[in-house]
PQR file with spaces between the fields and no chain letter, atoms N, CA, C, O and H, PARSE charges and radii, in Angstrom:
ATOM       1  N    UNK     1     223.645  137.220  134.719 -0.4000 1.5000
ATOM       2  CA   UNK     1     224.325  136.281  135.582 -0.0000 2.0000
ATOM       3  C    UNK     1     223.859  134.865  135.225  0.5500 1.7000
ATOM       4  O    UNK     1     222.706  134.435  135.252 -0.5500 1.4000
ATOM       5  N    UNK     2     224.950  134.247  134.896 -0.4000 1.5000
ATOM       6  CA   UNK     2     224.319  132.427  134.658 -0.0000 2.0000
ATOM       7  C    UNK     2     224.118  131.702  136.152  0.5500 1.7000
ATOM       8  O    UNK     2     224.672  131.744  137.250 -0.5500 1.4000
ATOM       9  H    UNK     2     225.886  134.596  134.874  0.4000 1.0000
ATOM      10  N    UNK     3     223.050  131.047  135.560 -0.4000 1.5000
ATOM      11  CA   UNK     3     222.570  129.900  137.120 -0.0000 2.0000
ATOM      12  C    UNK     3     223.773  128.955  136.794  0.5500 1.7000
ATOM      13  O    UNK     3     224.419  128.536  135.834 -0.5500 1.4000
ATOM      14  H    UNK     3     222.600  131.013  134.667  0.4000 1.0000
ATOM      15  N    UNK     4     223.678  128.845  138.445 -0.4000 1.5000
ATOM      16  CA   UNK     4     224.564  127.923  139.136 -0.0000 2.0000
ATOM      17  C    UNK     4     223.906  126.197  139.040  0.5500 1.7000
ATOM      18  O    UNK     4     222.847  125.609  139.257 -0.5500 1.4000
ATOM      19  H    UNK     4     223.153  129.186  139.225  0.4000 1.0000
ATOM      20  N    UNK     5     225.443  125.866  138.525 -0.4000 1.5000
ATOM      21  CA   UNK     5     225.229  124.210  138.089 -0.0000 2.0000
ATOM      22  C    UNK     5     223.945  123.152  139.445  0.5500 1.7000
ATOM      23  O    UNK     5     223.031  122.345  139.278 -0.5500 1.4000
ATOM      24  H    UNK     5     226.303  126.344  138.348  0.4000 1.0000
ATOM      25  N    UNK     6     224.622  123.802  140.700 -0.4000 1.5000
ATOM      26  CA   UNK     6     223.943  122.853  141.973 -0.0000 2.0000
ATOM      27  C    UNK     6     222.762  123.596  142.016  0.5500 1.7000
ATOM      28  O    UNK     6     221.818  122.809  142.094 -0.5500 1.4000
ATOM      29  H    UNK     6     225.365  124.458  140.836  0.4000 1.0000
ATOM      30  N    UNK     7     222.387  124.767  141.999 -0.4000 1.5000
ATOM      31  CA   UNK     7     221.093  125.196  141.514 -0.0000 2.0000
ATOM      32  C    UNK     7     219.928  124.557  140.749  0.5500 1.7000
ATOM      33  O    UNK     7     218.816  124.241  141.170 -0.5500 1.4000
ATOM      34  H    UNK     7     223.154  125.406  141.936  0.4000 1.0000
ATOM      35  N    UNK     8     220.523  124.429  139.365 -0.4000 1.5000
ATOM      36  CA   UNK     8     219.590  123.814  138.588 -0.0000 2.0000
ATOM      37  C    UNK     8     219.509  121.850  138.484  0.5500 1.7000
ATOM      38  O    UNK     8     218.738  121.007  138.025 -0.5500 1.4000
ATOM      39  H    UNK     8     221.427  124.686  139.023  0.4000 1.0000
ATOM      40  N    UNK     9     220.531  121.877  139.060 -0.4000 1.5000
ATOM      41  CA   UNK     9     220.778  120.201  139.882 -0.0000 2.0000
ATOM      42  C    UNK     9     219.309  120.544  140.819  0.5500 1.7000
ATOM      43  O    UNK     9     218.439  119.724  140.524 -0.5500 1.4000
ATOM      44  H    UNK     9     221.157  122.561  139.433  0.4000 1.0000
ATOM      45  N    UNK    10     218.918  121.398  141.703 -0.4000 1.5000
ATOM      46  CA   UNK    10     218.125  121.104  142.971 -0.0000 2.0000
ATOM      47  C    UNK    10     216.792  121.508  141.924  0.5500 1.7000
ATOM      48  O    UNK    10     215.813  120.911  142.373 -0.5500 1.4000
ATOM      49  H    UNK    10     219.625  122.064  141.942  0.4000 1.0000
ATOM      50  N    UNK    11     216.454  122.208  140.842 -0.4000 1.5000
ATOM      51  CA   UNK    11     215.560  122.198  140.476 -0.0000 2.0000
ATOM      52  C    UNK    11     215.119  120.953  139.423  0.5500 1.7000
ATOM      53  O    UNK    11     213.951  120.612  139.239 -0.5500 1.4000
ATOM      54  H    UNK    11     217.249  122.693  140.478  0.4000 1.0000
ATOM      55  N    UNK    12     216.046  120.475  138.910 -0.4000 1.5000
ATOM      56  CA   UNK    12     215.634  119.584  138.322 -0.0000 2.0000
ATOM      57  C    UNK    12     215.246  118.156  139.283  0.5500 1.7000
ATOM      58  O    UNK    12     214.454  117.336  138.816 -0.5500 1.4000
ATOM      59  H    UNK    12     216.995  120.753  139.060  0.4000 1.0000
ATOM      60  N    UNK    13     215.800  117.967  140.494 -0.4000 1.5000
ATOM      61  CA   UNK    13     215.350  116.964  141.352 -0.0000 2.0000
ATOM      62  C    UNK    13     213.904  117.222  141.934  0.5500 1.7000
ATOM      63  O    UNK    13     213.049  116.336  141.942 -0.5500 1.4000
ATOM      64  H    UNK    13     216.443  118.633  140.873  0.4000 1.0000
ATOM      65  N    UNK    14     213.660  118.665  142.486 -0.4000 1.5000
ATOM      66  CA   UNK    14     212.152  118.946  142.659 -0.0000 2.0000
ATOM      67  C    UNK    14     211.186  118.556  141.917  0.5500 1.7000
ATOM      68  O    UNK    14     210.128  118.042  142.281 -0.5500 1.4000
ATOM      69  H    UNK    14     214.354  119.385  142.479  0.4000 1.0000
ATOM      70  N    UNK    15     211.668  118.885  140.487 -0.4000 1.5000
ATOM      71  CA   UNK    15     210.690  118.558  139.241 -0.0000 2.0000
ATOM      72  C    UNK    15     210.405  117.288  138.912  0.5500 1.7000
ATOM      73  O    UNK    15     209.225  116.956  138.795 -0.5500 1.4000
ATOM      74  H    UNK    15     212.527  119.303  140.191  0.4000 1.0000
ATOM      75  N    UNK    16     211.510  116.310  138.695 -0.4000 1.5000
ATOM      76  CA   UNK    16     211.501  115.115  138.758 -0.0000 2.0000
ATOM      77  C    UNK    16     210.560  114.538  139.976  0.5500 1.7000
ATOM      78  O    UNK    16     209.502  113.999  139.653 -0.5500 1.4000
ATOM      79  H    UNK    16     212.468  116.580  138.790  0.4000 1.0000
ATOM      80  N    UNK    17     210.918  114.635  141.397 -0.4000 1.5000
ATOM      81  CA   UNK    17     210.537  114.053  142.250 -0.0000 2.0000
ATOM      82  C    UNK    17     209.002  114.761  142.774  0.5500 1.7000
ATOM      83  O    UNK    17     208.270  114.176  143.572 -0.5500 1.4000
ATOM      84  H    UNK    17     211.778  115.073  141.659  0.4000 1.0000
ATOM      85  N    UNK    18     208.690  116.036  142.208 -0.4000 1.5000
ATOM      86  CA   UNK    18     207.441  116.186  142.328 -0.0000 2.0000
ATOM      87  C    UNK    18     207.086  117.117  143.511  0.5500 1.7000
ATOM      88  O    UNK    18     205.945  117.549  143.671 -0.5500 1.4000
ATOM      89  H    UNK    18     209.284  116.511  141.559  0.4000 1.0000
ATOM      90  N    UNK    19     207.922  117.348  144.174 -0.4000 1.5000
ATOM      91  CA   UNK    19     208.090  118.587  145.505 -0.0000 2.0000
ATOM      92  C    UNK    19     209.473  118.270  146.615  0.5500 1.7000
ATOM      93  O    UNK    19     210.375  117.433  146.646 -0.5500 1.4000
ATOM      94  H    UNK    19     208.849  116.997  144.044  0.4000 1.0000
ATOM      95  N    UNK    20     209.063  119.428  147.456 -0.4000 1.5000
ATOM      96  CA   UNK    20     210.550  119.347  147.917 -0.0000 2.0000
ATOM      97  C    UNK    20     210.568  118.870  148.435  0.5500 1.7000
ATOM      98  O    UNK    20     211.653  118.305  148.298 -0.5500 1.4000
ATOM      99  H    UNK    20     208.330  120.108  147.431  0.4000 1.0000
ATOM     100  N    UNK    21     210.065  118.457  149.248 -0.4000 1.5000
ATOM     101  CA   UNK    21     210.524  117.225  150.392 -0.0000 2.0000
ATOM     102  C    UNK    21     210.592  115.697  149.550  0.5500 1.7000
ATOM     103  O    UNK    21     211.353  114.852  150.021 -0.5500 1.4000
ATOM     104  H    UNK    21     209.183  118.916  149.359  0.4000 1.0000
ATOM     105  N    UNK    22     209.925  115.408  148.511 -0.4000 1.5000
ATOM     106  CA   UNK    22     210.389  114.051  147.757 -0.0000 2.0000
ATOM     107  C    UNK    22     211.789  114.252  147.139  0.5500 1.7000
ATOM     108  O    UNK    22     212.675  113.397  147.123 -0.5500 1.4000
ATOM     109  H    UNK    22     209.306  116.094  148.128  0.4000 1.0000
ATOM     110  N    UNK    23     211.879  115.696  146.555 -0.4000 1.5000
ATOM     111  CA   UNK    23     213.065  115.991  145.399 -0.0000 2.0000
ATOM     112  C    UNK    23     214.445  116.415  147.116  0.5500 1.7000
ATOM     113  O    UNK    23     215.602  116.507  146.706 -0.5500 1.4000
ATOM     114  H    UNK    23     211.159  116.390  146.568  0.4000 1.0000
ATOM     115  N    UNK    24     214.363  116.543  148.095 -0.4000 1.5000
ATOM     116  CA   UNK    24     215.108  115.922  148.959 -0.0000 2.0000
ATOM     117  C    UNK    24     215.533  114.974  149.532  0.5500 1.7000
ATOM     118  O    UNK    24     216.656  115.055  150.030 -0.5500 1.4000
ATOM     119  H    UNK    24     213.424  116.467  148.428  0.4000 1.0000
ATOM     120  N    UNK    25     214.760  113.751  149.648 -0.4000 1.5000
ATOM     121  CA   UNK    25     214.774  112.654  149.847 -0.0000 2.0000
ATOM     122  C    UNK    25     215.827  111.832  148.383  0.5500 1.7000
ATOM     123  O    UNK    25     216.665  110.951  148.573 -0.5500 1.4000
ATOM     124  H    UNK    25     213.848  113.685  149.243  0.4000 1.0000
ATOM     125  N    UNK    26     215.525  112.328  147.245 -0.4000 1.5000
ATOM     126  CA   UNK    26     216.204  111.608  146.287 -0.0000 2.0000
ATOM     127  C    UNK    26     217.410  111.860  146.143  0.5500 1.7000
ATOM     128  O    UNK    26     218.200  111.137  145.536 -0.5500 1.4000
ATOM     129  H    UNK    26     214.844  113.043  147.090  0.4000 1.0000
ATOM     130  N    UNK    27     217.798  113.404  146.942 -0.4000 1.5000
ATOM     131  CA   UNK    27     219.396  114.108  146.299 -0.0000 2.0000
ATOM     132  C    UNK    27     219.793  113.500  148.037  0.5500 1.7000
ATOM     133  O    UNK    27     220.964  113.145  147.895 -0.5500 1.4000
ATOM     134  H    UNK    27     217.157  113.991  147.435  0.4000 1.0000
ATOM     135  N    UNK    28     219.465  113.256  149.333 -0.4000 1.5000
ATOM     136  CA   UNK    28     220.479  113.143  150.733 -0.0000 2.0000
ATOM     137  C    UNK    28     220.113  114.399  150.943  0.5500 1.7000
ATOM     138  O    UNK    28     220.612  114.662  152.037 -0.5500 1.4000
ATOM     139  H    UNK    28     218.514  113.544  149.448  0.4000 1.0000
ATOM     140  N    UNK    29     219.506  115.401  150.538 -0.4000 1.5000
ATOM     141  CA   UNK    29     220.007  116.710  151.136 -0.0000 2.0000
ATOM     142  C    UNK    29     218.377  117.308  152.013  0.5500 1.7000
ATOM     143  O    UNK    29     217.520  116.561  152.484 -0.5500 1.4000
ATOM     144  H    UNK    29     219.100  115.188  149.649  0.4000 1.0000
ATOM     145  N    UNK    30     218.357  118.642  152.011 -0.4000 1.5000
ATOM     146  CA   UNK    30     216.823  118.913  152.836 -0.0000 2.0000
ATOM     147  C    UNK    30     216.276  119.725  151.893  0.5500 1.7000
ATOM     148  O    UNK    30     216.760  120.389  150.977 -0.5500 1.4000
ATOM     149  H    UNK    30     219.053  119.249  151.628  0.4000 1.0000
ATOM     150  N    UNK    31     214.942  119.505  152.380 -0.4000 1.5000
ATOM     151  CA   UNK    31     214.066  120.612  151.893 -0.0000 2.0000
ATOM     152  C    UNK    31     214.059  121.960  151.812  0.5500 1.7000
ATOM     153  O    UNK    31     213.335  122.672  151.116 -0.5500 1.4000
ATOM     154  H    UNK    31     214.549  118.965  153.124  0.4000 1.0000
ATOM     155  N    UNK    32     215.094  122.328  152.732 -0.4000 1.5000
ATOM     156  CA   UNK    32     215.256  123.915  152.744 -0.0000 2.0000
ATOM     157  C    UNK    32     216.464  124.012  151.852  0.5500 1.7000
ATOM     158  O    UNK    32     216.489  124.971  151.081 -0.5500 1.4000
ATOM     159  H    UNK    32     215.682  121.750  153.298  0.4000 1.0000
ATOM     160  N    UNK    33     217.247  123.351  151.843 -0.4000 1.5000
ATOM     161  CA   UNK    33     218.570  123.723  150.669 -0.0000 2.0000
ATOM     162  C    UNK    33     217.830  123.742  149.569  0.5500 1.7000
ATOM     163  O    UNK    33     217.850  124.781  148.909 -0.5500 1.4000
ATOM     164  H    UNK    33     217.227  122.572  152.469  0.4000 1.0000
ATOM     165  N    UNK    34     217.280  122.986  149.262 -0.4000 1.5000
ATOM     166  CA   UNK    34     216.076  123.016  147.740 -0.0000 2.0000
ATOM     167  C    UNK    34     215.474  124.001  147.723  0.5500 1.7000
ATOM     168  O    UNK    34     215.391  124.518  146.609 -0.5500 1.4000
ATOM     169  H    UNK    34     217.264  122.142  149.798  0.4000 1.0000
ATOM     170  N    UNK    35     214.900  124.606  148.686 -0.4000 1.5000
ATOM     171  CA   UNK    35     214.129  125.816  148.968 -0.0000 2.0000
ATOM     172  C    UNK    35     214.985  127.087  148.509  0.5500 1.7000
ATOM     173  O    UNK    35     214.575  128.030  147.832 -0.5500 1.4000
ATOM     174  H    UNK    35     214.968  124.186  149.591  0.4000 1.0000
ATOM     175  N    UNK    36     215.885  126.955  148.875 -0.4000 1.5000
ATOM     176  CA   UNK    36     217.040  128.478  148.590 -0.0000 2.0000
ATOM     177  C    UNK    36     217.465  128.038  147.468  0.5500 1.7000
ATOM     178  O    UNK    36     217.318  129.037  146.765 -0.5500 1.4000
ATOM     179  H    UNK    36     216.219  126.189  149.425  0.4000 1.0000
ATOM     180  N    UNK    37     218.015  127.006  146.609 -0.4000 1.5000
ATOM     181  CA   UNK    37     218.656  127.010  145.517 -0.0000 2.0000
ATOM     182  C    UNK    37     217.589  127.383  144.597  0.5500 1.7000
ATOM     183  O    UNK    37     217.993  128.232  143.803 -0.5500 1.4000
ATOM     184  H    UNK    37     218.134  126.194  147.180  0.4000 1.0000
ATOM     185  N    UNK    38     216.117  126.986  144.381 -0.4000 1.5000
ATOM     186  CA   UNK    38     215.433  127.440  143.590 -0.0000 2.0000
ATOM     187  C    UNK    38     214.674  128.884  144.246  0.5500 1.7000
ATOM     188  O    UNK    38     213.608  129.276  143.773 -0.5500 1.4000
ATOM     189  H    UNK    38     215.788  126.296  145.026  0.4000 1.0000
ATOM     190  N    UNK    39     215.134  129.372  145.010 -0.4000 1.5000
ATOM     191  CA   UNK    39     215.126  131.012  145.272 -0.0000 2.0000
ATOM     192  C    UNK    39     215.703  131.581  144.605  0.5500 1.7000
ATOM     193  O    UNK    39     215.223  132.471  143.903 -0.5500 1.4000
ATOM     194  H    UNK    39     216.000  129.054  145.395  0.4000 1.0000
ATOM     195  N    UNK    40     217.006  131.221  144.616 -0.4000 1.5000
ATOM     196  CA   UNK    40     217.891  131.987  143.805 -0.0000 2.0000
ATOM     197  C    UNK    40     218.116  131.978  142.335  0.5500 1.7000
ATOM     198  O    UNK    40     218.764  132.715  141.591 -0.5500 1.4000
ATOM     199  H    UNK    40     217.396  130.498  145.186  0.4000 1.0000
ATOM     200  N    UNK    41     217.274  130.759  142.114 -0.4000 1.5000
ATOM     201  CA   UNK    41     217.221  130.629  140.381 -0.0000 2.0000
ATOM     202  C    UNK    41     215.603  131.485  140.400  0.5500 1.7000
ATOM     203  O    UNK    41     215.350  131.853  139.253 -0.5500 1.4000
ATOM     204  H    UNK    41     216.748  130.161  142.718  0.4000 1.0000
ATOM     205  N    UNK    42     214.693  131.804  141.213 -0.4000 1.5000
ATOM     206  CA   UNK    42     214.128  132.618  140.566 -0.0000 2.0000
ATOM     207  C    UNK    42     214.194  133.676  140.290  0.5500 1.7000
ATOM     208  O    UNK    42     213.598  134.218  139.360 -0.5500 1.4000
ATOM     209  H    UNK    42     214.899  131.505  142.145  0.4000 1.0000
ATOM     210  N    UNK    43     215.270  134.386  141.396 -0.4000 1.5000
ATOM     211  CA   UNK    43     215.883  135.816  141.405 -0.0000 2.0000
ATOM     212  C    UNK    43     216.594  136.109  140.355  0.5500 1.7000
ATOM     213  O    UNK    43     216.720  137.260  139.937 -0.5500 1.4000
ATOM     214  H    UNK    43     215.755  133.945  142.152  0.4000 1.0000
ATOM     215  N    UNK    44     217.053  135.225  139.901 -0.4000 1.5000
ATOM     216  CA   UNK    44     217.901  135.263  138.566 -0.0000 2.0000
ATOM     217  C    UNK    44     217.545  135.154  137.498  0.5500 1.7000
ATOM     218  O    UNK    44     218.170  135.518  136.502 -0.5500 1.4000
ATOM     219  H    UNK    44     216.951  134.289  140.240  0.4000 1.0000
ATOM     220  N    UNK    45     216.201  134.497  137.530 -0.4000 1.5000
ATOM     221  CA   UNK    45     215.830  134.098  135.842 -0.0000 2.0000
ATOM     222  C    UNK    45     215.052  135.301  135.964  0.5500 1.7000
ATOM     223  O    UNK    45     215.106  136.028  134.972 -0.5500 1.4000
ATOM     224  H    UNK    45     215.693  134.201  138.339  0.4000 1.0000
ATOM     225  N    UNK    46     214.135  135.819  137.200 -0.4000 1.5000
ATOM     226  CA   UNK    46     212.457  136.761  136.985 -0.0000 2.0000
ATOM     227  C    UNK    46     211.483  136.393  136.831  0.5500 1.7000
ATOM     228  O    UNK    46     210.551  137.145  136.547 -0.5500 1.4000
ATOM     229  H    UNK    46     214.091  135.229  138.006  0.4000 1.0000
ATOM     230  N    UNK    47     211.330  134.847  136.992 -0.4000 1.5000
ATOM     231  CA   UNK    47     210.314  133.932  137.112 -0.0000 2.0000
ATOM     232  C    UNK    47     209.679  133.408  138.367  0.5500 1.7000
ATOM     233  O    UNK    47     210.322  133.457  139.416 -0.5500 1.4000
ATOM     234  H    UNK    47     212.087  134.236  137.223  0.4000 1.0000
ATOM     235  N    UNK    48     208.693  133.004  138.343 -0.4000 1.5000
ATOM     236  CA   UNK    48     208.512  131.919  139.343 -0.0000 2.0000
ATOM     237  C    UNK    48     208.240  130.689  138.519  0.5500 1.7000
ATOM     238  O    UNK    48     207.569  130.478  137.509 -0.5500 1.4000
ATOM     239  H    UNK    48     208.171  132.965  137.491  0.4000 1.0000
ATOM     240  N    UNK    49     209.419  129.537  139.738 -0.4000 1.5000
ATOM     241  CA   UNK    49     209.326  128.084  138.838 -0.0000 2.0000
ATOM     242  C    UNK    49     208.424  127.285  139.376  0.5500 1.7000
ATOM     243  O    UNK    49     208.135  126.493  138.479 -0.5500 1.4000
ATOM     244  H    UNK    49     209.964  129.707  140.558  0.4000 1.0000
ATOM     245  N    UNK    50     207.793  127.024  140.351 -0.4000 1.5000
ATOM     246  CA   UNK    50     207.162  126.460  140.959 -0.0000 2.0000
ATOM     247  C    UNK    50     205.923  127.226  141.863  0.5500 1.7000
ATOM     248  O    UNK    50     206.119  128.253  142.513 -0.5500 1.4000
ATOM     249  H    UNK    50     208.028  127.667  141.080  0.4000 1.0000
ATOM     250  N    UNK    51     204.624  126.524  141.771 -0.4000 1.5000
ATOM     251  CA   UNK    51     203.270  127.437  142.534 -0.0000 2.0000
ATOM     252  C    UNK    51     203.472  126.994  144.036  0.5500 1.7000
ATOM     253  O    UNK    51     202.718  127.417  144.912 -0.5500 1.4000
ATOM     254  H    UNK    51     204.465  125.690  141.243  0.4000 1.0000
């Protein structure tokens, strides 16, 4: 299954901004939507992206 475009949009803002509540602050959106989009990219890749 390929990751979803707004998915890896919310992980790359985490990464950039350094955690979720900064990498929310930069996209308008919350910390918990960030929270589930990179849930679901870990369910999908079999990784964990973040400690």
């Amino acid at each position: 299954m390929a990751a979803d475009l707004n998915d890896l949009q919310a992980f790359m803002a985490v990464a950039r901004a350094g955690g979720f509540r900064e990498g929310a602050r930069a996209t308008a959106g919350s910390a918990s939507a960030l929270s589930e989009a990179i849930r679901r990219l870990e369910t999908q890749l079999g990784v964990r992206l973040f400690n």
